[in-house]
C-alpha positions as MATLAB code, in Angstrom:
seq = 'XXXXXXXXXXXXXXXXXXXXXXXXXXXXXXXXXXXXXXXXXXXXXXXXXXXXXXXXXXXXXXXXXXXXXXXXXXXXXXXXXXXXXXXXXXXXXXXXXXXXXXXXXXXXXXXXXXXXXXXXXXXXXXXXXXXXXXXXXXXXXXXXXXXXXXXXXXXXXXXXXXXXXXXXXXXXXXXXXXXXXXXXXXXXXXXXXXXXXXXXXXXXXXXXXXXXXXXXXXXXXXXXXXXXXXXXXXXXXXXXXXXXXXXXXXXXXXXXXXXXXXXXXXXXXXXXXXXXXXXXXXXXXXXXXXXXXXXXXXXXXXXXXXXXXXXXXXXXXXXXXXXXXXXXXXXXXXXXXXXXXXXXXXXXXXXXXXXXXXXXXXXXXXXXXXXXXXXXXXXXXXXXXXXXXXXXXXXXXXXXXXXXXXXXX';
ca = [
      -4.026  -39.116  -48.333;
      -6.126  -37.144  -45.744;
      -9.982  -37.700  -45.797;
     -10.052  -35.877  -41.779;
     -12.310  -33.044  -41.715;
     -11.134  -29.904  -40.298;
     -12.598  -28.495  -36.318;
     -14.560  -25.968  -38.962;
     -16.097  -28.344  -41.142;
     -17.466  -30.904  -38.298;
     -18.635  -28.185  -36.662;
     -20.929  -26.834  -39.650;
     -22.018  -30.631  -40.727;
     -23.590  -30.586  -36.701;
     -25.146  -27.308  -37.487;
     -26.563  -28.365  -40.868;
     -28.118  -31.880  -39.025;
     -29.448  -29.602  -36.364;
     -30.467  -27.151  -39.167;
     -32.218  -30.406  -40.894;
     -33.905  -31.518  -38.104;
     -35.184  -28.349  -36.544;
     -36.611  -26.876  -39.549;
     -36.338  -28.866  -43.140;
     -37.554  -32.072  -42.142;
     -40.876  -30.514  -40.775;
     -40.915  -28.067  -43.492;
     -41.223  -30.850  -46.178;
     -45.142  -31.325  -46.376;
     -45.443  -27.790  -46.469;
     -43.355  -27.741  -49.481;
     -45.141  -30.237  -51.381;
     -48.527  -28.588  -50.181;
     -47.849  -25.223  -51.572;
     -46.334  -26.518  -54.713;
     -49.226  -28.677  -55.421;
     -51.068  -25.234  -54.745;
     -48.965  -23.431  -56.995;
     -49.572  -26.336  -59.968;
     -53.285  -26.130  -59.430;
     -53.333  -22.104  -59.793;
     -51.645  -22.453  -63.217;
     -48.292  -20.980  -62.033;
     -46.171  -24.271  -61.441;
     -42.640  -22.640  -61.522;
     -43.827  -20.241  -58.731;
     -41.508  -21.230  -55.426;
     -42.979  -22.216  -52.574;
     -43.580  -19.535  -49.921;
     -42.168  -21.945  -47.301;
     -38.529  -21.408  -48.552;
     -38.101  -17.727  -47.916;
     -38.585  -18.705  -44.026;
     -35.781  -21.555  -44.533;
     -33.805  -19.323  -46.073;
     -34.053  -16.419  -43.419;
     -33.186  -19.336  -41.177;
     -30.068  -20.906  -42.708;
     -28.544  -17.068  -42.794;
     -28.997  -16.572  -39.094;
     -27.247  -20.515  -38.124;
     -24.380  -19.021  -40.636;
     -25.308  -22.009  -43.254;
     -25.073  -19.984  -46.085;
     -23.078  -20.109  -49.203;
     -20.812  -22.912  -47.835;
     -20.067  -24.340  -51.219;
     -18.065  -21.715  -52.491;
     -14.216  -22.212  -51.515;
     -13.488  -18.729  -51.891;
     -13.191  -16.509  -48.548;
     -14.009  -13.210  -50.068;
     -17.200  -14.667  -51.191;
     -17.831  -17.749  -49.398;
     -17.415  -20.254  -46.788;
     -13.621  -20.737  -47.560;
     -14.109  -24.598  -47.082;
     -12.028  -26.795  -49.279;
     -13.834  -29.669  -51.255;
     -13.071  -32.550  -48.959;
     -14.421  -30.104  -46.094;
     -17.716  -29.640  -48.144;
     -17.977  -32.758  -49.461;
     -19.794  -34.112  -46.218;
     -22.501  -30.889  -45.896;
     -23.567  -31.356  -49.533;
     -24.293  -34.838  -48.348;
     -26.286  -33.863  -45.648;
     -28.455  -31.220  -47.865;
     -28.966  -34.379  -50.412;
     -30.651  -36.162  -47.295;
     -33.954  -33.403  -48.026;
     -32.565  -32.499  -51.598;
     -35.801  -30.703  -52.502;
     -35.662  -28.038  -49.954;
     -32.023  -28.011  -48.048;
     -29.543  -27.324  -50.915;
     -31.628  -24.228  -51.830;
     -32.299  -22.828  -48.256;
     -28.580  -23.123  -47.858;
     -27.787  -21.154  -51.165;
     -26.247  -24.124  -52.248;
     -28.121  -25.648  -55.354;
     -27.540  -26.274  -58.793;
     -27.171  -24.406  -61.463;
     -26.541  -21.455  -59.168;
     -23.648  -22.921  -57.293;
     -21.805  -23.946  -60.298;
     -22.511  -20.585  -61.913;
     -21.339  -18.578  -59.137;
     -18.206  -20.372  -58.950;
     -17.947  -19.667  -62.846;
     -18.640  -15.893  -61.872;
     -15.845  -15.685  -59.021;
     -13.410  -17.292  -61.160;
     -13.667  -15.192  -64.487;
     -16.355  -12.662  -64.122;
     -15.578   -8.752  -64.841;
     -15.874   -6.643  -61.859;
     -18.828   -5.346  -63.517;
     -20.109   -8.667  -64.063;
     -19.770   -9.561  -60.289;
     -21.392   -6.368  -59.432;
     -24.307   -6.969  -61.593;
     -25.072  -10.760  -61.375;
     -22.759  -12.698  -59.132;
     -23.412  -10.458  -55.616;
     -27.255  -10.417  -56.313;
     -26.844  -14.817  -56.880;
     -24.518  -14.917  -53.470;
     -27.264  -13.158  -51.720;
     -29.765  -14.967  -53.155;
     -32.237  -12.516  -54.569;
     -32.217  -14.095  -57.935;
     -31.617  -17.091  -59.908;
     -29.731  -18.131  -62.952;
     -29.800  -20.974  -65.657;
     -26.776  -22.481  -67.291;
     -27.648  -22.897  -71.265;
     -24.724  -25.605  -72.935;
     -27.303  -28.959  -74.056;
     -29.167  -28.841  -77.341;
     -32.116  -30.584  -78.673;
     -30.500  -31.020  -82.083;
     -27.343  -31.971  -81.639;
     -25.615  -35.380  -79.105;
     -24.693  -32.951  -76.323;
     -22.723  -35.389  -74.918;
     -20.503  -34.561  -77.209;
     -19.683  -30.806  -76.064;
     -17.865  -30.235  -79.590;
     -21.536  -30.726  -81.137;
     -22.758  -27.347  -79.675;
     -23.864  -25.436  -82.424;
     -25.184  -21.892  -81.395;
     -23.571  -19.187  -82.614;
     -22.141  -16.032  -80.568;
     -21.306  -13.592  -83.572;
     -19.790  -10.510  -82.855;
     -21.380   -7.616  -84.737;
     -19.930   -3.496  -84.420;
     -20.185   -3.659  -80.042;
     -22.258   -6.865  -79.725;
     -22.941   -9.864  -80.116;
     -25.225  -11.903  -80.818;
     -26.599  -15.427  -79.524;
     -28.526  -17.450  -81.865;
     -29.724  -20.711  -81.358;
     -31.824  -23.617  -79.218;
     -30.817  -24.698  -75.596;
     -32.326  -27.214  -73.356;
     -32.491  -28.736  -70.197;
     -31.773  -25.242  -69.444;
     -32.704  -26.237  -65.587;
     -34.309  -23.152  -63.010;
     -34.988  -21.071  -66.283;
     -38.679  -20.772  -65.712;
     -38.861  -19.511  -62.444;
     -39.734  -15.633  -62.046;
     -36.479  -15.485  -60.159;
     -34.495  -16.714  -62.755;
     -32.840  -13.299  -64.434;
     -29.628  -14.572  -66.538;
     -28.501  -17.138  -68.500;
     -24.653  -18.660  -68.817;
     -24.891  -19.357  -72.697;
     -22.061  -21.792  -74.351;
     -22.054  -21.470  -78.453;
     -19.753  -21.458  -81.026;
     -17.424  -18.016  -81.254;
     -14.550  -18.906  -84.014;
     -15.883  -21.612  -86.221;
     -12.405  -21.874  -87.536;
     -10.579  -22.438  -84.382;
      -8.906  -25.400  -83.128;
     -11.453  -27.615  -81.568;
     -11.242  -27.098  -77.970;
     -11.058  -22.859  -78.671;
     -14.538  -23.027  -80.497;
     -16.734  -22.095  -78.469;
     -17.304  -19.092  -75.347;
     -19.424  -18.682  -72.621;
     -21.557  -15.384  -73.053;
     -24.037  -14.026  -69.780;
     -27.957  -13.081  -71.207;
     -30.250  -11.530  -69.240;
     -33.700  -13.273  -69.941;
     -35.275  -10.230  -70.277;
     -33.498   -9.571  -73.340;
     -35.457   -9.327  -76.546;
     -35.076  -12.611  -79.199;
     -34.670  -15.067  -75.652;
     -38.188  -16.979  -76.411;
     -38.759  -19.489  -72.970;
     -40.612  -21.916  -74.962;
     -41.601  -24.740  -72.599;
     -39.797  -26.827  -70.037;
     -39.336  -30.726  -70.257;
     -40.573  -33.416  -67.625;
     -38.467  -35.933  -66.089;
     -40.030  -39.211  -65.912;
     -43.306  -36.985  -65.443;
     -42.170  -34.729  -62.464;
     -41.869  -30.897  -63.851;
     -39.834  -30.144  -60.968;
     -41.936  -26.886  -60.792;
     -40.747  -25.605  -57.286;
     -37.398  -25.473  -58.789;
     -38.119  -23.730  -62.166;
     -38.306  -26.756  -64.733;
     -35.949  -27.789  -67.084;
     -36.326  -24.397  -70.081;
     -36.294  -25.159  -73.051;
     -34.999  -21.822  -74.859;
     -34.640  -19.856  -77.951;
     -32.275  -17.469  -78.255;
     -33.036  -15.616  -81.511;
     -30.743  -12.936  -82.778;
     -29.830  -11.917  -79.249;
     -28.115   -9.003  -78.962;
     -26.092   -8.747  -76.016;
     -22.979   -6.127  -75.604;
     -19.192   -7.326  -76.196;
     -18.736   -6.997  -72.160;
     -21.147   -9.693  -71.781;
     -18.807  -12.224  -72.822;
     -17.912  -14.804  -70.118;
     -13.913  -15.117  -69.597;
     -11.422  -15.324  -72.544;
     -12.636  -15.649  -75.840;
     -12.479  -19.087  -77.275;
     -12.014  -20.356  -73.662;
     -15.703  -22.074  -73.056;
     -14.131  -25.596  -72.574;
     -11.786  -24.313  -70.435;
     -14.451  -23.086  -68.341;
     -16.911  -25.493  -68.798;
     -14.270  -28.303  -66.544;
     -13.362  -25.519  -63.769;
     -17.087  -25.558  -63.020;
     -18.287  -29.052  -64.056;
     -15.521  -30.331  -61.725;
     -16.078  -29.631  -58.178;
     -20.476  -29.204  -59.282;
     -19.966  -32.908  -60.059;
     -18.460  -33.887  -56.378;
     -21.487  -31.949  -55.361;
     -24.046  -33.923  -57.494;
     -22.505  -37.362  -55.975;
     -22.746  -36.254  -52.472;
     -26.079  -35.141  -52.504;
     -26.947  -38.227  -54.500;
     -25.069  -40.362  -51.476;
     -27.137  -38.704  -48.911;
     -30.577  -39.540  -50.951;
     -29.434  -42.886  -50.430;
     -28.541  -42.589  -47.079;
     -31.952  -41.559  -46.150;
     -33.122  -44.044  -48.528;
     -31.238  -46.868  -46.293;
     -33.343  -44.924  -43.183;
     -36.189  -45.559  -44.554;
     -35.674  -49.103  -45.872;
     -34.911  -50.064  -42.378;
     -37.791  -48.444  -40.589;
     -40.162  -49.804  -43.381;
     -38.274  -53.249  -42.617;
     -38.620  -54.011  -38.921;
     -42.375  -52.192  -38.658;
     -44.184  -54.334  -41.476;
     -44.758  -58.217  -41.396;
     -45.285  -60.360  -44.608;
     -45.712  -64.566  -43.805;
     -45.783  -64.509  -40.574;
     -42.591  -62.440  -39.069;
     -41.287  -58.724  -40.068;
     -40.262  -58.020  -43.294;
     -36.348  -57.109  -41.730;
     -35.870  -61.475  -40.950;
     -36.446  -61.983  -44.479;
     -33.041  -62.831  -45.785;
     -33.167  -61.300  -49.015;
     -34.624  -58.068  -47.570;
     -31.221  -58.095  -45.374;
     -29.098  -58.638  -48.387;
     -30.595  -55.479  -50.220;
     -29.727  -53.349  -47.014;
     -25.960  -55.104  -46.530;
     -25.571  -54.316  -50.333;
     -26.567  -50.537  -49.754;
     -24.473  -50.321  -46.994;
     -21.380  -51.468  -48.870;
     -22.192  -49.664  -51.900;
     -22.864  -45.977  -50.685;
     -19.703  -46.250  -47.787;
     -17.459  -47.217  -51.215;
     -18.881  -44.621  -53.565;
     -18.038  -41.955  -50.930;
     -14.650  -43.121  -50.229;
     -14.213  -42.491  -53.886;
     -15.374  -39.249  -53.737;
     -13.706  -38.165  -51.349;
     -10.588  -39.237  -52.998;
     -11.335  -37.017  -55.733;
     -12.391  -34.178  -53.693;
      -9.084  -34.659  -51.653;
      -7.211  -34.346  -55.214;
      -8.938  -31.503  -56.466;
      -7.944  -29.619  -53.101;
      -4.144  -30.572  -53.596;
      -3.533  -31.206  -57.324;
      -5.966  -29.713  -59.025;
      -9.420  -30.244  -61.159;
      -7.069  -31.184  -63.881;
      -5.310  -33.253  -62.277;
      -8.054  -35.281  -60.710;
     -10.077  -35.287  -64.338;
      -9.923  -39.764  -63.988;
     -11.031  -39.660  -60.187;
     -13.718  -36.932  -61.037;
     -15.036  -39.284  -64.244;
     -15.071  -42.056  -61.707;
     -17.065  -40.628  -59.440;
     -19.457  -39.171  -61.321;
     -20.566  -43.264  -62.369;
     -20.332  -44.530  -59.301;
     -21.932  -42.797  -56.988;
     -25.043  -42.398  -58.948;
     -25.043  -45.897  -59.685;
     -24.565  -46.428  -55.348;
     -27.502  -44.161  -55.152;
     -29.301  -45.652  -57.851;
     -29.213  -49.248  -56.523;
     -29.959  -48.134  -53.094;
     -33.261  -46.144  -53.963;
     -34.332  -49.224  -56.236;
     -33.957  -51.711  -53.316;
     -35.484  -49.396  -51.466;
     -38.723  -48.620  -53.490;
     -38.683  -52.591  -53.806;
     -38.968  -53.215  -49.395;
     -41.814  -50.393  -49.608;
     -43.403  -51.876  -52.381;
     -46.747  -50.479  -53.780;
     -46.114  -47.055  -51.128;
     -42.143  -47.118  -53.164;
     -43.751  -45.726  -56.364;
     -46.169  -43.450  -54.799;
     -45.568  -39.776  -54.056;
     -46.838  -40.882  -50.696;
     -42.939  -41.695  -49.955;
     -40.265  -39.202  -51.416;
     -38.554  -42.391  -52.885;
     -40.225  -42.283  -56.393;
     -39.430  -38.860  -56.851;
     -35.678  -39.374  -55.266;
     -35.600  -42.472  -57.713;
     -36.209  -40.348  -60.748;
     -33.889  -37.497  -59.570;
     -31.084  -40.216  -59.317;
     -32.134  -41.208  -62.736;
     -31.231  -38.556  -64.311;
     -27.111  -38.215  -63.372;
     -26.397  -41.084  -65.300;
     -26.431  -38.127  -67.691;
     -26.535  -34.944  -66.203;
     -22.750  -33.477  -66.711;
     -22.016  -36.201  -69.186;
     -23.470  -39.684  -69.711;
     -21.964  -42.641  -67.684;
     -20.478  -43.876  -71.150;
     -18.485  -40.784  -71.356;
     -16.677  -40.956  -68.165;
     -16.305  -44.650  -68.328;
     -14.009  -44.052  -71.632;
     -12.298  -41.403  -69.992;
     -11.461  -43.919  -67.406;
     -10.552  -46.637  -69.732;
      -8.692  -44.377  -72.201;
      -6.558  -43.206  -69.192;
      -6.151  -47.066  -68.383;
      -4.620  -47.761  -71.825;
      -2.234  -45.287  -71.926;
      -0.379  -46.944  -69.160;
       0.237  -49.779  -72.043;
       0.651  -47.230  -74.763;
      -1.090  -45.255  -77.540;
      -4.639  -44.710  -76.901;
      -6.681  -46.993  -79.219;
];
């Protein structure tokens, strides 16, 4: 196995630091200012004005789209190549993912797009995406249903005459209440009486579309993550969208569903691994510049354990990951399904522990918004079950344990 990073790659991860240093780092306070400013004026979901600059900027230093392996519409990077600049962008994960055109739900989308999308479909939403001049939302969890089982999802996509049409609740529906947020990847139930894995379809609604009701969108651990359109919570009632809106083969939602939850998830865990490496940063600085009984905080033993322990627990979480990118680029998504479910516990669970400790060595400042570790903290939180909760992957691992001994219990 092959973790080296090609000439290409190394060059764009010194572009992105210089990228991160030169312009997102400073921008940061600006970014919180204006979306405080935003919040206050009543329009919370409003982006900050401070990201169109960042964005002009990132286009010009040719840090743009990088996420995408695809030439014709992207970088052309392979996963183990990209692994290491989604890391980077995770170090400011408010601002650099986004000024890169390389944030979730529109990177997973777009890959969804390039990989089954109609040429119409690519005309109309996936070119305007790759530029950036709008957003999307991807629409699969619902409120009434355990989404973590996928099977669960229970809106309908009916066909009627040369429609069809969406009916049902989504939520967690993330970016979907931003102005800038135009369509909606929708996953519901096509063929009730289909085998269980050819249920359901993926179906693209414009939210402009009459019957699509944005009714609110949900806090996480009180943040509304305004600047980056909130989490919608949506009703799509009696939809009617037309048959060439349909997403891909018919039936094949689950299908599609893995080809883009698969590499988005080695994103998620190296953006979560550079949060923590900043996180370390910051523990250290905070360390050797504050005193507590008489000497600096850093001689305290236990204060050196927590930053050993980080140490040891982000470098292993991203030598697993980038054993699972390095299978995705030469087996297959498929084929690395175990090393993906891995993954996607451990490195949040690195990340996790690291921003914990880390809150912990800054006490009272840790759970402040004084310090970005509070809101990094609860960010973190919330992949133990974004794309699946921990307990789901951990029984994929285990089940593909036991079947080395024989029939899965």
């Amino acid at each position: 196995m092959d973790f080296a990073f090609s000439d290409r790659s190394q060059v764009l991860q010194e572009d992105v630091r210089a990228f991160l240093d030169d312009s997102v780092y400073p921008a940061e306070h600006l970014f919180e200012e204006q979306a405080a400013a935003n919040r206050a004026a009543g329009t919370p979901f409003r982006t900050p004005e401070v990201l169109a600059g960042l964005k002009d900027e990132a286009r010009k230093r040719g840090l743009w789209n990088l996420f995408l392996p695809d030439r014709e519409h992207g970088a052309g990077l392979s996963v183990v190549d990209y692994a290491p600049i989604a890391e980077l962008s995770g170090r400011s994960a408010a601002i650099a993912p986004e000024a890169m055109n390389c944030s979730a739900p529109d990177t997973g989308n777009m890959e969804l797009l390039a990989m089954f999308a109609s040429d119409q479909q690519r005309k109309d939403w996936l070119e305007p995406l790759l530029q950036g001049e709008i957003r999307s939302c991807f629409s699969m969890t619902e409120p009434d249903v355990a989404s973590s089982d996928a099977t669960n999802i229970a809106l309908g996509i009916t066909a009627d005459g040369d429609s069809y049409v969406v009916d049902g609740r989504k939520w967690w529906s993330t970016g979907a209440m931003r102005p800038e947020c135009k369509v909606a990847i929708v996953m519901g139930v096509s063929d009730p009486e289909a085998a269980k894995y050819q249920r359901h379809s993926m179906i693209l609604v414009p939210l402009d579309t009459p019957g699509v009701k944005i009714e609110r969108s949900t806090t996480v651990y009180g943040y509304d993550d305004g600047p980056h359109g909130g989490h919608g919570v949506i009703h799509y009632d009696k939809v009617r969208v037309p048959r060439e809106n349909l997403l891909g083969p018919k039936g094949g939602g689950f299908m599609m569903a893995q080809a883009r939850l698969g590499p988005g998830r080695i994103h998620h865990c190296m953006r979560s691994l550079g949060m923590a490496e900043r996180a370390i940063e910051l523990m250290c600085q905070r360390a050797v510049s504050r005193s507590t009984f008489g000497q600096p905080i850093a001689k305290h033993g236990v204060v050196q354990e927590w930053i050993a322990e980080s140490r040891l627990a982000v470098d292993q979480a991203r030598l697993l990951v980038l054993n699972a990118a390095w299978l995705i680029d030469t087996v297959g998504v498929r084929n690395a399904r175990t090393e993906i479910a891995s993954i996607k516990v451990a490195a949040p669970r690195a990340a996790s522990y690291v921003l914990d400790r880390a809150v912990q060595v800054f006490g009272a400042a840790g759970v402040s918004s004084d310090v970005p570790l509070a809101a990094m903290w609860a960010q973190l939180r919330t992949l133990h079950l974004a794309d699946g909760p921990d307990e789901v992957h951990l029984r994929s691992v285990a089940r593909e344990e036991l079947r080395k001994h024989g029939p899965t219990p």
